[in-house]
Backbone as numpy.savetxt, mean C-alpha at the origin, in Angstrom:
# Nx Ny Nz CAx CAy CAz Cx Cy Cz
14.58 -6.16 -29.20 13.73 -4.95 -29.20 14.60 -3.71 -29.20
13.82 -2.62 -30.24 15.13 -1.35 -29.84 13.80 -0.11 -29.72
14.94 0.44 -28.85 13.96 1.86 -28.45 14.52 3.21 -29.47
13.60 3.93 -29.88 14.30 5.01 -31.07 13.42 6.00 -30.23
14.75 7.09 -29.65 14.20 8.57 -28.99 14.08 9.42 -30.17
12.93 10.40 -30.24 13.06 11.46 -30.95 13.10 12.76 -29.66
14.27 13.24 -29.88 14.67 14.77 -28.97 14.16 15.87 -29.93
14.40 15.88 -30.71 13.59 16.84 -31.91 13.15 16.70 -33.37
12.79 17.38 -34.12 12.73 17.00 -35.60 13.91 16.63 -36.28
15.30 17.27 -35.82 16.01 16.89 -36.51 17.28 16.43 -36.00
16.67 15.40 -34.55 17.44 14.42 -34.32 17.02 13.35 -33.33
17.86 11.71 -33.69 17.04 10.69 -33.23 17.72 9.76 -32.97
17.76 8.95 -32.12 18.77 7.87 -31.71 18.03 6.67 -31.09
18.74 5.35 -31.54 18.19 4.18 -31.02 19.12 4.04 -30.20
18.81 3.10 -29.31 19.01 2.33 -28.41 18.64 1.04 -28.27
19.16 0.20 -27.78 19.02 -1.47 -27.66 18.09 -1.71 -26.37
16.96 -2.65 -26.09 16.29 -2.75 -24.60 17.73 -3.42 -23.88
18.23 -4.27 -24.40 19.46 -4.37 -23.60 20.64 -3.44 -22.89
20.90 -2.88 -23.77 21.91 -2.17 -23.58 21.40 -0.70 -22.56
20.31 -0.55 -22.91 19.37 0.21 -21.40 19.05 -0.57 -20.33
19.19 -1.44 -20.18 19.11 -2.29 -19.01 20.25 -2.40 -18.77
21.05 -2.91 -18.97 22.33 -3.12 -18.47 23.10 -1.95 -18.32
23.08 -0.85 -19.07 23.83 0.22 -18.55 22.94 1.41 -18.47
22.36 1.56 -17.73 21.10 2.80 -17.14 21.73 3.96 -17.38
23.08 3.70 -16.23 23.42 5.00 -16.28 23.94 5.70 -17.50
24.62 4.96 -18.81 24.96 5.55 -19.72 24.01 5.95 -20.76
22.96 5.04 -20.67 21.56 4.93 -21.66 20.51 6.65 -20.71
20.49 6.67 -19.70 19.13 7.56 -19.41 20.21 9.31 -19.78
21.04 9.44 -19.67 21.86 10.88 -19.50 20.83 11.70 -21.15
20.68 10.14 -21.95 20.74 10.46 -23.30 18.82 11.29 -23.06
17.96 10.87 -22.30 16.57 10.49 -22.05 16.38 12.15 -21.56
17.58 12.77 -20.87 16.56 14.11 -20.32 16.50 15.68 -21.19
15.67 14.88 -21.68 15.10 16.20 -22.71 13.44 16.24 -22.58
13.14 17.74 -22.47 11.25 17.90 -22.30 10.52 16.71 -23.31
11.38 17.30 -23.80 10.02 16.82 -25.47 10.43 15.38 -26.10
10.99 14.71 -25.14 11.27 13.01 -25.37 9.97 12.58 -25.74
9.91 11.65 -27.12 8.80 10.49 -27.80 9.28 9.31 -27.59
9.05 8.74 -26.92 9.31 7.28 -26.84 8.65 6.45 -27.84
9.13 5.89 -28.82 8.67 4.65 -29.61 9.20 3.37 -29.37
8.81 2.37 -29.26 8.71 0.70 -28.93 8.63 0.04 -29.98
9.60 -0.29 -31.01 9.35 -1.43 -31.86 9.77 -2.93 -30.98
8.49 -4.14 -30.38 8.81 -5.13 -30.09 8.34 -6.61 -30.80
9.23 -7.40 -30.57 9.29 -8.59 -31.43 8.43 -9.34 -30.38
7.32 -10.18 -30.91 6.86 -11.35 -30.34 6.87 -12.21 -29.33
8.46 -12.44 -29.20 8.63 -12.86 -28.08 7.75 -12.63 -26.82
7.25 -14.05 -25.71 6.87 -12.98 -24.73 7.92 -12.69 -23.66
9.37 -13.24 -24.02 10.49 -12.67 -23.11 10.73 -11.35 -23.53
10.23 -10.81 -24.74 10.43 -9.53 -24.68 10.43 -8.07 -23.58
11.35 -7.37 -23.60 11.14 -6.56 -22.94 10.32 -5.06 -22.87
9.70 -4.54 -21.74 8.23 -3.37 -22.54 9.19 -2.04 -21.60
8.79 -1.00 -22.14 9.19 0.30 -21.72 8.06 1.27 -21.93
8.27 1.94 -21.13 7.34 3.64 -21.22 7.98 4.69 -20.39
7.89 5.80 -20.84 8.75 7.04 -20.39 7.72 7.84 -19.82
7.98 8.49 -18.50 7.24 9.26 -17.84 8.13 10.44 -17.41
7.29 11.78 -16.98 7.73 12.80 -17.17 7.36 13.06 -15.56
7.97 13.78 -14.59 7.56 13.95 -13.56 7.24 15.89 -13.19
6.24 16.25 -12.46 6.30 18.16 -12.19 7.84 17.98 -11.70
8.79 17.31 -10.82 9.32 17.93 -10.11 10.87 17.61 -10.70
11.05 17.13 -11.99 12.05 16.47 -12.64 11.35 16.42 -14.35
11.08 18.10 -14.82 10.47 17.82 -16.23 11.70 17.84 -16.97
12.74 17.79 -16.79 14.07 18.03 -17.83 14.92 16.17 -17.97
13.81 15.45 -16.69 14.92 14.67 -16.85 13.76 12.87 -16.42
13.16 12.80 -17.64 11.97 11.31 -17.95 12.56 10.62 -17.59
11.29 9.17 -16.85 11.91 8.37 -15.70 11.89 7.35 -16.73
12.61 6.76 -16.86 12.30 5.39 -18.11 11.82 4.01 -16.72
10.48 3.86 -17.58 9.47 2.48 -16.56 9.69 1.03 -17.70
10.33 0.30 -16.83 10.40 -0.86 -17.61 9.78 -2.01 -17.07
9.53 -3.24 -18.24 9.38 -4.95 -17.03 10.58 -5.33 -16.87
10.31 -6.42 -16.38 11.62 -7.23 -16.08 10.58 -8.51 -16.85
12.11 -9.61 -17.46 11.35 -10.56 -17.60 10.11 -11.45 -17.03
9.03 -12.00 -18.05 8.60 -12.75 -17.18 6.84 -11.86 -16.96
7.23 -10.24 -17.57 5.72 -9.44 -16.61 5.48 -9.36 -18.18
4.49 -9.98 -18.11 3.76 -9.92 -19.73 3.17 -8.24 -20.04
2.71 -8.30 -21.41 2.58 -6.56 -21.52 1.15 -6.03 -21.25
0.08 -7.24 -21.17 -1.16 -6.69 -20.09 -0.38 -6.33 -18.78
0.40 -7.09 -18.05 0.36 -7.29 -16.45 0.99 -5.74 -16.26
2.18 -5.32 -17.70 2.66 -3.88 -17.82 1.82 -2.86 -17.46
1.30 -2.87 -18.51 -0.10 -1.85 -18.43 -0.86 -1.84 -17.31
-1.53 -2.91 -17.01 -1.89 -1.95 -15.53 -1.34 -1.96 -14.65
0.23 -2.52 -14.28 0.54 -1.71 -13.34 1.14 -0.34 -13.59
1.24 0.45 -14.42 1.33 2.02 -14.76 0.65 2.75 -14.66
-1.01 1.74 -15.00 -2.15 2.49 -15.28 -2.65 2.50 -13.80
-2.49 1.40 -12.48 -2.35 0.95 -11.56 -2.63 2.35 -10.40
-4.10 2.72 -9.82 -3.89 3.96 -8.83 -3.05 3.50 -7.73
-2.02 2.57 -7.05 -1.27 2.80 -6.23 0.19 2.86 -7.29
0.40 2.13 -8.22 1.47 3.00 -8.85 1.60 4.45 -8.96
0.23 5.16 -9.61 0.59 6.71 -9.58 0.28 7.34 -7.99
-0.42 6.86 -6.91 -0.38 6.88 -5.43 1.44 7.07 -5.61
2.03 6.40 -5.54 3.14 6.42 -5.08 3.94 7.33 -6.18
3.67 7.65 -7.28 4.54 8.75 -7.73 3.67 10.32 -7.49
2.63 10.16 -6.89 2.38 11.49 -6.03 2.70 11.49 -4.62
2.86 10.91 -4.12 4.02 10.91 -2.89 5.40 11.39 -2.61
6.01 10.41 -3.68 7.64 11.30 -4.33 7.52 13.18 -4.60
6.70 13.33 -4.84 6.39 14.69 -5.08 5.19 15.65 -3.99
5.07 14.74 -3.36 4.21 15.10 -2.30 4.96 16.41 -1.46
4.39 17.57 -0.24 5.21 18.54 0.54 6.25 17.70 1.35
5.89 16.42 1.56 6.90 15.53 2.35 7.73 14.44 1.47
7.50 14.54 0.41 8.14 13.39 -0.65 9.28 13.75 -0.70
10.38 12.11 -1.48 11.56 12.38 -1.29 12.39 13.29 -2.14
11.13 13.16 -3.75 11.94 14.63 -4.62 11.66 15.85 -4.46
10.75 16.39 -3.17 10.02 17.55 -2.95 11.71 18.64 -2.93
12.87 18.46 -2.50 13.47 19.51 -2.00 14.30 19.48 -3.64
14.59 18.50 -4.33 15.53 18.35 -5.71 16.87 17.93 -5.49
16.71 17.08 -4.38 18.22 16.27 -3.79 18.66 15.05 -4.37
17.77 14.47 -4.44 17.45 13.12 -5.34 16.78 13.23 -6.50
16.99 12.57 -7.28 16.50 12.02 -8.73 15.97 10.58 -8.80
14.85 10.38 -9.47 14.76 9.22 -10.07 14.90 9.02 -11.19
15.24 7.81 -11.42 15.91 7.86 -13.27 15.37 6.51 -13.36
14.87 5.43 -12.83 14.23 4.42 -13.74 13.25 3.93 -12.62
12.24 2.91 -13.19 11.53 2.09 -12.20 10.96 0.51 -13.11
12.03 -0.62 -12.24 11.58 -1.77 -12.95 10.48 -2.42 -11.99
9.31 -2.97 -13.51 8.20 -3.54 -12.62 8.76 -4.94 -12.75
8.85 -5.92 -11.62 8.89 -7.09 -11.33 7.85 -8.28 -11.39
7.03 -8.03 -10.71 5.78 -8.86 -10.54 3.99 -7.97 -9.88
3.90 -8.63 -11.06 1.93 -8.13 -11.03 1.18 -9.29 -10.53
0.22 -9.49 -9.48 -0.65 -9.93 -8.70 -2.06 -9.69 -9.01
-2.87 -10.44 -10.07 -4.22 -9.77 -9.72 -4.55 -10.55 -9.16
-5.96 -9.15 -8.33 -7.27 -10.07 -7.93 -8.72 -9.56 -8.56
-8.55 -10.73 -9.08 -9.48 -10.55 -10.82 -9.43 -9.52 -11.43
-10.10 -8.63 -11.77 -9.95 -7.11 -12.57 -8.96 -6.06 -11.75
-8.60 -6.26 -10.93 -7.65 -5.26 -10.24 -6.34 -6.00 -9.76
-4.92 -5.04 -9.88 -4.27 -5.27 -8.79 -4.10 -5.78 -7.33
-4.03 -6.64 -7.23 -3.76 -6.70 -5.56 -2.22 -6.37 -5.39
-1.00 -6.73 -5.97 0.27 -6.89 -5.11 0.66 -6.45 -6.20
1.91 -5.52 -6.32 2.73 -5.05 -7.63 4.21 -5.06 -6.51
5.38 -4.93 -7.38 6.33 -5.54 -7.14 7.10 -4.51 -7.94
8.11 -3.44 -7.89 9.24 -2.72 -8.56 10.33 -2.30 -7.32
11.13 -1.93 -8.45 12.33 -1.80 -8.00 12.53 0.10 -8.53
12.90 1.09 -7.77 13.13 2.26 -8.04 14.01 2.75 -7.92
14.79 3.18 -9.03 16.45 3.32 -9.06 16.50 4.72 -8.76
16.79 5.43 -7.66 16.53 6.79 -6.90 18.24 7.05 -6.65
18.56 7.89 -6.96 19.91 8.73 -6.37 20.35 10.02 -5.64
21.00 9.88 -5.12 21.42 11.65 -4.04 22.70 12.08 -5.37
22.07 13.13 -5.76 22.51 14.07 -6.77 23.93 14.53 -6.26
24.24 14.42 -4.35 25.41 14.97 -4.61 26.53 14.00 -4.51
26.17 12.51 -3.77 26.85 11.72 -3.62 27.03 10.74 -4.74
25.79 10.73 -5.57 25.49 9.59 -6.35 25.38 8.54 -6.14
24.57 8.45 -4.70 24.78 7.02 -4.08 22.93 6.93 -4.39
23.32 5.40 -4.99 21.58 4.86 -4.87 21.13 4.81 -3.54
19.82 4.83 -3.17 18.85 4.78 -2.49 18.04 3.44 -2.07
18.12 3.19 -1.36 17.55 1.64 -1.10 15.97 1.81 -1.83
15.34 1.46 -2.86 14.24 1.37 -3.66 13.27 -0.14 -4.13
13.56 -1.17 -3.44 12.78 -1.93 -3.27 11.17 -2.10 -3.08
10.69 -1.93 -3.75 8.92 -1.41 -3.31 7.95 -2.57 -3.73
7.00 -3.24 -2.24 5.97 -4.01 -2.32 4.68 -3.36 -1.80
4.03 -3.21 -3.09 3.07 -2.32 -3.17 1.70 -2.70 -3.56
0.79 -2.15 -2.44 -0.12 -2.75 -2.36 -1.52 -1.77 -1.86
-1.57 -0.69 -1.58 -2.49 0.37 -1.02 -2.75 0.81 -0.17
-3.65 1.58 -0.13 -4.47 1.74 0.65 -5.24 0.72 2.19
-5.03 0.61 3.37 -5.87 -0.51 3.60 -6.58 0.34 5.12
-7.37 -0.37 5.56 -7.85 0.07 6.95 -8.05 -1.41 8.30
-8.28 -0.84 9.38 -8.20 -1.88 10.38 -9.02 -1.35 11.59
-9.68 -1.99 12.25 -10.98 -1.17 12.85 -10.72 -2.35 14.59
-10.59 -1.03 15.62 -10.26 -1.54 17.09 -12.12 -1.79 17.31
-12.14 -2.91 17.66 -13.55 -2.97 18.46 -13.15 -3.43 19.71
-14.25 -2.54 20.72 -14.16 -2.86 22.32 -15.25 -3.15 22.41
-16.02 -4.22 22.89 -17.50 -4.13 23.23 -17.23 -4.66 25.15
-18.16 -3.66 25.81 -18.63 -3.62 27.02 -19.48 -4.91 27.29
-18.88 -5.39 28.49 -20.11 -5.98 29.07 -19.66 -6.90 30.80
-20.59 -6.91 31.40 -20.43 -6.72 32.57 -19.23 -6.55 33.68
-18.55 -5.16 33.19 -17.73 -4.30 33.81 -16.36 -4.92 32.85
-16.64 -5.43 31.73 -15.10 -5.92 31.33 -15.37 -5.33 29.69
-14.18 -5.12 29.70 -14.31 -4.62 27.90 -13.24 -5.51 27.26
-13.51 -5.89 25.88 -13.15 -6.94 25.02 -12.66 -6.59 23.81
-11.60 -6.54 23.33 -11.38 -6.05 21.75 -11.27 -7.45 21.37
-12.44 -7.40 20.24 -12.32 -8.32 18.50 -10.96 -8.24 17.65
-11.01 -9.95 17.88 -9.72 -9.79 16.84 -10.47 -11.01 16.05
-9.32 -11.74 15.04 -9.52 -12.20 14.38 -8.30 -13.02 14.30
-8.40 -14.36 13.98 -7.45 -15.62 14.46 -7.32 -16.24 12.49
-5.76 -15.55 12.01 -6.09 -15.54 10.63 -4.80 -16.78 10.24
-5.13 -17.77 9.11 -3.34 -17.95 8.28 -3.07 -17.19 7.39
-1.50 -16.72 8.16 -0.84 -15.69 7.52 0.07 -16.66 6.72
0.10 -16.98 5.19 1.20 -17.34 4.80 2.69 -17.08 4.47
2.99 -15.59 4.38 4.03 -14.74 4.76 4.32 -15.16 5.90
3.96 -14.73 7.19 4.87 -15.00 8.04 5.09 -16.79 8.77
3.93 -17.58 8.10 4.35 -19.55 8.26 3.33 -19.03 9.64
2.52 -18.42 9.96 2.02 -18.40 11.37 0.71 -18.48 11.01
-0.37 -18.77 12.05 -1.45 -18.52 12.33 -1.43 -16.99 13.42
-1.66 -15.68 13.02 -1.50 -14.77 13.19 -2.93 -14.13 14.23
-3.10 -13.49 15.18 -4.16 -13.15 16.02 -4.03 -11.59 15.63
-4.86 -11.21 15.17 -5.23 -9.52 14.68 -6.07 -9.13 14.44
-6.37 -7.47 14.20 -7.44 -6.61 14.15 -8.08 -6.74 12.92
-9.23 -6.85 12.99 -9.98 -6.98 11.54 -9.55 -5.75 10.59
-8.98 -6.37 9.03 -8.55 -5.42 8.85 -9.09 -5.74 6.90
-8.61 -4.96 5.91 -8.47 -4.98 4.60 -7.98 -3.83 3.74
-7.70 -4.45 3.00 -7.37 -3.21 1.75 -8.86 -2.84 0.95
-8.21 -1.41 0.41 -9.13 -0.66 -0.33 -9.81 -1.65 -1.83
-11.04 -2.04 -1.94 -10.90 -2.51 -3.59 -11.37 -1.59 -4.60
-11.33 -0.57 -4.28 -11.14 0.82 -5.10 -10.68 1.74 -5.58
-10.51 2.64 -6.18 -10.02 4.13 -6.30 -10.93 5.06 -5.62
-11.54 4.75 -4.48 -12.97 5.95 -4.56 -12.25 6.59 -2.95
-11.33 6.07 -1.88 -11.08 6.23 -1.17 -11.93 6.18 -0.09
-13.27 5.19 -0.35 -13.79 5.35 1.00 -13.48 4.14 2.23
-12.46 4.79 2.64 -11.95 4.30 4.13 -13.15 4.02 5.44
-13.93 4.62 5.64 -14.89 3.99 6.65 -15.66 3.26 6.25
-16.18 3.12 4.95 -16.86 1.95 4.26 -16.25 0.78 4.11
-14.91 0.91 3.71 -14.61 -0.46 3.63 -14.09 -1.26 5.51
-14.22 0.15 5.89 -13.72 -0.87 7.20 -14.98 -1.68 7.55
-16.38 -0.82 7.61 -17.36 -1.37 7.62 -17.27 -2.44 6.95
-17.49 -2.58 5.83 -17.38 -3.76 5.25 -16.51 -5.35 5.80
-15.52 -4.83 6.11 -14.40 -5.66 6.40 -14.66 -6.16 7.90
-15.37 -5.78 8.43 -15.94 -6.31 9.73 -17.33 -7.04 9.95
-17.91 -6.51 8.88 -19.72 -7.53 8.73 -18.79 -8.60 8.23
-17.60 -8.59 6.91 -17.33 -9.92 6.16 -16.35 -10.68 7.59
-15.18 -10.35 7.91 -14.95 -11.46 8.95 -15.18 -11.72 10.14
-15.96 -10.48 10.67 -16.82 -10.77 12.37 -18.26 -11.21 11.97
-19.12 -10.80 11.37 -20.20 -10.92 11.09 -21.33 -9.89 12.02
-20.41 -8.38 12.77 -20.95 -8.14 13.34 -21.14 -6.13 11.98
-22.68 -5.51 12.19 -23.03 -4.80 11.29 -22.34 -4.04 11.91
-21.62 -2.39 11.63 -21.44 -1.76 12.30 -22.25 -0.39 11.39
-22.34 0.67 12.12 -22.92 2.28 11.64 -21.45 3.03 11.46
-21.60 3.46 9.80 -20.87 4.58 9.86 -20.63 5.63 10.78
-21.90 6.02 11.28 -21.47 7.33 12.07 -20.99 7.15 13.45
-21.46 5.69 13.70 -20.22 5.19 14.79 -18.94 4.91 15.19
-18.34 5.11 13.91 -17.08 5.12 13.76 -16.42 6.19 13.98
-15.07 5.81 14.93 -13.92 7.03 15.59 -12.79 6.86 14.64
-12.76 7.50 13.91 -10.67 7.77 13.26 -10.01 8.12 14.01
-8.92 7.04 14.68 -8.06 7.48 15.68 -6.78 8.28 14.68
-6.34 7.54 13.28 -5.52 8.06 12.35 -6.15 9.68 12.29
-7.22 10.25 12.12 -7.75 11.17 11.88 -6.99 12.62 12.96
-6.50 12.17 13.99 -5.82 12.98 15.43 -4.57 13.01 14.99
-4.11 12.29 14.03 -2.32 12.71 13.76 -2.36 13.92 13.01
-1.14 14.55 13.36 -0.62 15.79 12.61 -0.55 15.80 11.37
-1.38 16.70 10.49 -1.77 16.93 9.16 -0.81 16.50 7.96
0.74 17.05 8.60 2.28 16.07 7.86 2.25 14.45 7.50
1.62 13.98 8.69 1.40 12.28 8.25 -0.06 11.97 7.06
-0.73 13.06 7.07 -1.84 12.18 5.56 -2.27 11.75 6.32
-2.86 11.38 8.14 -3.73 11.12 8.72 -3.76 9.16 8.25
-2.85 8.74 8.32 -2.50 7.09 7.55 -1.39 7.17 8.89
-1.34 5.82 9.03 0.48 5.14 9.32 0.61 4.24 8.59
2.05 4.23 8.61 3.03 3.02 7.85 3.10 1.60 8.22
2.48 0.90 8.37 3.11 -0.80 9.30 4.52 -0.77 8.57
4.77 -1.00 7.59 6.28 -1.01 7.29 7.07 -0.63 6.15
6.98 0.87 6.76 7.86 1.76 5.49 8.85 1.28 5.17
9.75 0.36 5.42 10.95 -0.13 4.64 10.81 -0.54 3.61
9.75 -1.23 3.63 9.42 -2.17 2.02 8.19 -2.31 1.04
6.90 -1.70 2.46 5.84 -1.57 1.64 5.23 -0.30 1.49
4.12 -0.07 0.65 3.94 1.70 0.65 2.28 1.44 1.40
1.71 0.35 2.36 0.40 0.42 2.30 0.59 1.49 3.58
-0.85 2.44 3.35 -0.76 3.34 4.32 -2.20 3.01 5.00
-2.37 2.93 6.53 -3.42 2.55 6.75 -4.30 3.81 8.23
-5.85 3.72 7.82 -6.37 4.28 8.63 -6.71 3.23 9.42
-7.06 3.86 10.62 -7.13 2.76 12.03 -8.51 3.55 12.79
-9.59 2.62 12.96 -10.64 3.26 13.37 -11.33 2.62 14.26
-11.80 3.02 15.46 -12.23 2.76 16.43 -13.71 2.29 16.80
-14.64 1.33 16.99 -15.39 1.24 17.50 -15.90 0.15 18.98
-17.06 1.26 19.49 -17.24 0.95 20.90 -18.95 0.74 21.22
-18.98 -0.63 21.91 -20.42 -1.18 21.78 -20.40 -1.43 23.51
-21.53 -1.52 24.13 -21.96 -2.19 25.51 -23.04 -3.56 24.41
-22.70 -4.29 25.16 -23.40 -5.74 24.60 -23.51 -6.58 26.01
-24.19 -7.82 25.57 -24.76 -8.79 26.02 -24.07 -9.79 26.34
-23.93 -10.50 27.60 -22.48 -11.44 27.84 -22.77 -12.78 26.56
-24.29 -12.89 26.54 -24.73 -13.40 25.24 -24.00 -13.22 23.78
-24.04 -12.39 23.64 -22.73 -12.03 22.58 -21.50 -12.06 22.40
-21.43 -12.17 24.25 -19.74 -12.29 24.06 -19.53 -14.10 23.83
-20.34 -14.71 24.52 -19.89 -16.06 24.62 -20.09 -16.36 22.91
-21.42 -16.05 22.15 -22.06 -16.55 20.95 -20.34 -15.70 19.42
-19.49 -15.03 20.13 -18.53 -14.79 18.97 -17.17 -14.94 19.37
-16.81 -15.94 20.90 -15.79 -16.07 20.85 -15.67 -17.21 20.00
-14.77 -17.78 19.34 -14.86 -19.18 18.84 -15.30 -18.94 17.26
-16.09 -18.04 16.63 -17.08 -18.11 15.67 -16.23 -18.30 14.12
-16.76 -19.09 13.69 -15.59 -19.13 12.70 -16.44 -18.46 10.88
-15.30 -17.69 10.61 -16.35 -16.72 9.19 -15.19 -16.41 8.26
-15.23 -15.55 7.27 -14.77 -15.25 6.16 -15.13 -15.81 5.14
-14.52 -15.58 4.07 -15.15 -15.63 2.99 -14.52 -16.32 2.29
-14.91 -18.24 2.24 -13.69 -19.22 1.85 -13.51 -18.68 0.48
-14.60 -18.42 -0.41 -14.15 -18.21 -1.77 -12.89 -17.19 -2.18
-12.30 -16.59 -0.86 -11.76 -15.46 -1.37 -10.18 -16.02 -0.54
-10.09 -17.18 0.01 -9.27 -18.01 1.12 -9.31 -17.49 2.06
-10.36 -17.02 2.81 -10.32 -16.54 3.90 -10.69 -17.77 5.07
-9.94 -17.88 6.02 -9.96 -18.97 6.90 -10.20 -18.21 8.34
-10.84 -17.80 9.03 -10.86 -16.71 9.59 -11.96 -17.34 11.03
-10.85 -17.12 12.34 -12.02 -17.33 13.66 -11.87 -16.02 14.70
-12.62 -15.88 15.09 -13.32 -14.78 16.08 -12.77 -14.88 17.54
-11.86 -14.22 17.62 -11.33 -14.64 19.33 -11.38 -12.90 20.21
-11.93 -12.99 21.24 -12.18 -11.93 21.81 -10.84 -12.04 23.05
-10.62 -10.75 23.16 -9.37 -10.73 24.05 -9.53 -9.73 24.93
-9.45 -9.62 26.65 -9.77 -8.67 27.56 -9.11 -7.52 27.16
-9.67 -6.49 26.76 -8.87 -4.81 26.74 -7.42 -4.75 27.37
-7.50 -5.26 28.90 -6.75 -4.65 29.65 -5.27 -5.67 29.00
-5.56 -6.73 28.51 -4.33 -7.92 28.29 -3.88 -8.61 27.27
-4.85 -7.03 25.90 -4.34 -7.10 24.43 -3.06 -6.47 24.27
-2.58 -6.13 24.52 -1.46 -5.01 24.35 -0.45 -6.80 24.50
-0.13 -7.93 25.62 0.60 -8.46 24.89 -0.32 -9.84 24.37
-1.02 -9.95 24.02 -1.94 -11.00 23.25 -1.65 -11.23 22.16
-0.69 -10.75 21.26 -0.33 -10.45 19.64 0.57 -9.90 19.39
1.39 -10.34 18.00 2.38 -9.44 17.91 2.10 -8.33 16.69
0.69 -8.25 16.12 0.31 -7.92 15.23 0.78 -6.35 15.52
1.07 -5.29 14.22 1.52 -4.43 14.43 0.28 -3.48 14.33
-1.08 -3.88 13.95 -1.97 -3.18 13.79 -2.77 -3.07 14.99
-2.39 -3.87 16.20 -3.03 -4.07 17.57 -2.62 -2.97 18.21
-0.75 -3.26 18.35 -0.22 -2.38 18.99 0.05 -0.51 18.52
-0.34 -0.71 17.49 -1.19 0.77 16.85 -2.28 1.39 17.33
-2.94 0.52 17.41 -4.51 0.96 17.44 -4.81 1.06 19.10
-3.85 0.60 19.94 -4.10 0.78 21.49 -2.81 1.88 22.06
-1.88 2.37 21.01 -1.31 3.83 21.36 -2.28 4.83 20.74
-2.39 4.70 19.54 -3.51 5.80 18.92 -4.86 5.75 20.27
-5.18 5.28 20.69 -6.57 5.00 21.46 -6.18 5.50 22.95
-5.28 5.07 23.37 -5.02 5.41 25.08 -4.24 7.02 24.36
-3.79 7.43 23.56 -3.24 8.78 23.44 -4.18 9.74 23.39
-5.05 9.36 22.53 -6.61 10.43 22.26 -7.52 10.25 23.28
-7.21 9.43 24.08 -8.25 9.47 25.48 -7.85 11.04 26.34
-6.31 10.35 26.63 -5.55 11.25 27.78 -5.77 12.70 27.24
-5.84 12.66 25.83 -5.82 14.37 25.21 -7.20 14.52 25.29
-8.30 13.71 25.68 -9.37 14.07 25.43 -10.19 14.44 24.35
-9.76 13.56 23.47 -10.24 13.50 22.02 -11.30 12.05 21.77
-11.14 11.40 22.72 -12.25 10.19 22.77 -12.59 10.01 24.29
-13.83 10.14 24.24 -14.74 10.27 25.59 -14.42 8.95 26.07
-14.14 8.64 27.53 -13.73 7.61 28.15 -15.67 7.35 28.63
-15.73 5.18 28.57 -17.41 5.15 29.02 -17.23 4.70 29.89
């Protein structure tokens, strides 16, 4: 496969997909011009390799060349470019807190690795982002498992003088464990509605209804700099998650009828049981990082008086 830049009308240069892969740095110097056309003549092959050139606000002199890596066929290409947590994450880079916001770093390529659907959408995308400090020229650790948007919802339900947070008793195949955690999911949208899907995500693996307007955003109390999200693990993944609170007085009837209860949604592999855990002796009940989130966010907005103690 060869790539042919046009920089202007009256000049034009190919390039090899190889020889841009293998030598970035000598192949992109050629790439930063405004008015770069990228054309793609590719052969059949499906080891072939796919490219597209993107232009960024905060780096218009100098196009990021987006490639596959073997192996990502040229549907699986396309949407992950077309992909809203792919461009999520190149409005971030450019975000008031992003890493090209000050013009210290550059990005100059991004290889996609592996595409994940779940059915018509993305679930898991997989690149690599070749990022540099302009004065050192030292790459940037750019490894990215990317995946969205997600939310996770603390339930306490009351009942005779003891309060109980819902978890959920899941197999995690990542970590080889059977994992104890907060009911939680990712977004299956672009629409951003975060309290709906938490709703959602709690009728599907508790089976219990909850009211929108009952819902507390403890994420909602962080300082306006964080996007009102946290990170479970900025090293490697970009999911940013809201964490939301709800609080019921119930029936010891209820408590006995959902410890044990077993739900989810096998069609989707969800293997999923209902284990209720005393308030006071969740904090070490789990090592889940969305537990121990959701009970600093919660005892912090009490003490500030941002959530009414019952």
């Amino acid at each position: 496969m060869l790539f042919s830049f046009v920089v202007s009308p009256m000049y034009s240069f190919t390039l090899s997909a190889r020889f841009i892969m293998a030598y970035p740095s000598r192949a992109l110097p050629h790439l930063h011009h405004t008015k770069l056309v990228l054309r793609c003549r590719m052969s059949s092959s499906s080891s072939s390799s796919l490219a597209h050139s993107i232009e960024l606000p905060s780096q218009p002199t100098e196009p990021v060349l987006v490639a596959a890596a073997a192996g990502v066929s040229s549907s699986d290409f396309r949407n992950a470019i077309d992909s809203s947590m792919f461009k999520n994450w190149l409005r971030n880079l450019e975000s008031e807190t992003g890493i090209l916001a000050d013009g210290t770093v550059t990005l100059k390529q991004v290889l996609i690795q592996g595409v994940d659907m779940f059915g018509k959408r993305i679930g898991f995308l997989k690149f690599k982002a070749d990022i540099f400090d302009k004065e050192t020229n030292q790459k940037v650790p750019g490894i990215v498992f990317a995946r969205g948007p997600a939310v996770a919802v603390l339930i306490l339900l009351e009942s005779n003088g003891e309060t109980y947070a819902v978890l959920t008793e899941q197999v995690r195949v990542p970590t080889g464990k059977i994992v104890l955690e907060l009911p939680a999911g990712m977004l299956d949208d672009d629409e951003g509605d975060f309290v709906g899907t938490a709703v959602r995500e709690v009728e599907e693996e508790i089976g219990i209804k909850l009211k929108k307007e009952d819902m507390v955003d403890l994420t909602a109390f962080l300082d306006p700099s964080t996007g009102h999200r946290v990170f479970p693990s900025p090293g490697g993944c970009d999911e940013e998650m809201s964490v939301f609170l709800y609080r019921r007085q119930v029936e010891q009837e209820t408590i006995r009828q959902l410890q044990g209860k077993e739900t989810g949604l096998r069609e989707h592999g969800e293997f999923i049981k209902v284990r209720l855990v005393p308030y006071r002796e969740l904090w070490r009940k789990t090592a889940d990082a969305k537990v121990l989130i959701s009970i600093g966010l919660y005892e912090m907005a009490q003490r500030e008086g941002l959530v009414p103690r019952h």
